[in-house]
C-alpha positions as CSV (number, residue, x, y, z in Angstrom):
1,X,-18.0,-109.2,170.8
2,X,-14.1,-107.9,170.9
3,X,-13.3,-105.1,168.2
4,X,-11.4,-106.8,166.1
5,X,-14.2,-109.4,165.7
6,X,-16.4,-106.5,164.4
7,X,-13.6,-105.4,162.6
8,X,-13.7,-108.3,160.6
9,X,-17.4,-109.2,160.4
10,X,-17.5,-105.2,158.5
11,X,-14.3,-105.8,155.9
12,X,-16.6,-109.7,155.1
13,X,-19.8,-107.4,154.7
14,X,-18.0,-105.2,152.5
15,X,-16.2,-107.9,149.8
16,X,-19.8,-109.9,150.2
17,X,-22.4,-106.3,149.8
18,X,-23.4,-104.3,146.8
19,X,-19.6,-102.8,147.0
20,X,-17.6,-105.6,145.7
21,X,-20.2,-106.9,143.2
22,X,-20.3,-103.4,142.0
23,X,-16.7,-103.5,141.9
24,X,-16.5,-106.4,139.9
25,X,-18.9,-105.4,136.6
26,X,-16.5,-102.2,136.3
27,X,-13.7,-104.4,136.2
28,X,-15.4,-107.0,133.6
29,X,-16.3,-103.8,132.0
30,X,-12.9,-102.3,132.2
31,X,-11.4,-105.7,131.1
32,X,-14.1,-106.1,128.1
33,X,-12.4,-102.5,126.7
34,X,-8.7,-103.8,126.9
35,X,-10.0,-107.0,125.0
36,X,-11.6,-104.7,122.0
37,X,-8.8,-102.5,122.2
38,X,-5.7,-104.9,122.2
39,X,-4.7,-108.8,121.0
40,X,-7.3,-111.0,121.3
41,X,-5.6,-114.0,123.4
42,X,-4.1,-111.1,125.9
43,X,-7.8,-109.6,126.5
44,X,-9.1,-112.6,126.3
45,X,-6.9,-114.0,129.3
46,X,-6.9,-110.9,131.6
47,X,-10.8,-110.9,131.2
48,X,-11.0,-114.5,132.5
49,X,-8.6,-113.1,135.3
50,X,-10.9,-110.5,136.1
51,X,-14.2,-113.0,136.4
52,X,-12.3,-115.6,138.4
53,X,-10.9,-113.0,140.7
54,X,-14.1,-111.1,140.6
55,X,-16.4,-114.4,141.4
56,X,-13.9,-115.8,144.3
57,X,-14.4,-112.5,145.9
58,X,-17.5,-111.8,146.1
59,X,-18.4,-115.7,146.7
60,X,-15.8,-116.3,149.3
61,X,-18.1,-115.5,152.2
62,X,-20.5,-118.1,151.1
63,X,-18.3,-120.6,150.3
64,X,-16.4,-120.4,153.9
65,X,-19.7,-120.9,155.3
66,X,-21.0,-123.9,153.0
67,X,-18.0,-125.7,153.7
68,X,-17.4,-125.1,157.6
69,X,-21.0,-124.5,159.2
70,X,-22.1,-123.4,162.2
């Protein structure tokens, strides 16, 4: 396999693993704060922001393969 093939299968590992899931409950978490913390309908929109962005991340992966397999 060519370098920049393993290159790549390591950066997929890494937004798939424990890492990027991790990554995404401290930014719910972080997002949850600015919500208590600040206008409703602003928290309220950057902590749907954060789940989307969070969820397409970490399910990207999955989703690449489901739809193209093999």
């Amino acid at each position: 396999m060519p370098e920049f093939e393993q290159i790549l299968n390591s950066i997929i590992d890494a937004l798939s693993g424990n890492v990027a899931r991790a990554l995404v409950v401290l930014g719910i978490i972080i997002a949850g704060i600015i919500w208590v913390f600040s206008g409703n309908s602003a928290g309220l929109r950057r902590l749907a922001q954060v789940i989307l962005g969070g969820s397409l991340i970490v399910g990207a992966a999955s989703l690449v393969s489901l739809l193209f397999p093999g």
